[in-house]
Steps between C-alpha positions, in 0.01 A plus 500: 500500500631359827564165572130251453484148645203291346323274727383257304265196463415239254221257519512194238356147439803327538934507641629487144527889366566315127170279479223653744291786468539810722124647591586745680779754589542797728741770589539792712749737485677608830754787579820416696330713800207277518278703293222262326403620159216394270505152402444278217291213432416296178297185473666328253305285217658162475773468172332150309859429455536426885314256727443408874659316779212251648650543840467835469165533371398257764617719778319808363180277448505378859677839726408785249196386315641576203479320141588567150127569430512797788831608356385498158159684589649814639400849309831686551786200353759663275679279215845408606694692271276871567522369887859542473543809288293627787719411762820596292329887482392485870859412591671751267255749646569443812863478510598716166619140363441149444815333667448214728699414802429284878569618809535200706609599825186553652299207319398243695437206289758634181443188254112622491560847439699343172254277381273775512742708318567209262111488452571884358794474317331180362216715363654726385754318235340208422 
């Protein structure tokens, strides 16, 4: 298979990749010419092991509306560890292999693209 980029995008309740729960994850798969393929996204059920930033939660209370009782009530949440397995055979799929790398040239903010990569990575080892 050609060359894939992944756009991706990771949506958690809190900075620290280690300690705070990632709800929800995206990614969509794009060919070098600009071609969009079909996407990817999980809602991710929140690992007991892992807990919550108040700041954060307070932001997604007051701009987003969101709580841990909305997250919690969605119908379509994946555990953490079949969330990921998912991902691993969507990238593998998509690119004949699982290999990470960044392409940071055309990133505008690049420390967000890592922590959203470290939110991943995070998942996917720990």
């Amino acid at each position: 298979m050609s060359q894939v980029y992944f756009v991706t995008d990771v949506e958690t309740t809190g900075p620290d990749f280690a300690y705070h729960n990632m709800y929800q994850f995206a990614a969509v798969p794009v060919l070098p010419d600009g071609t969009v393929l079909k996407g990817l996204v999980l809602d991710v059920d929140f690992d007991p092991a892992r807990g919550h930033d108040q700041d954060t939660l307070d932001f997604l209370r007051r701009d987003l509306q969101i709580t841990p009782e909305t997250l919690k009530a969605r119908t379509t949440m994946v555990k953490p560890d079949p969330a990921m397995r998912t991902f691993n055979s969507f990238i593998t799929a998509n690119s004949g292999g699982p290999s990470f790398g960044v392409e940071s040239s055309n990133i505008l903010h690049p420390a967000e693209q890592y922590i959203d990569i470290a939110h991943l990575v995070c998942y996917c080892y720990l």
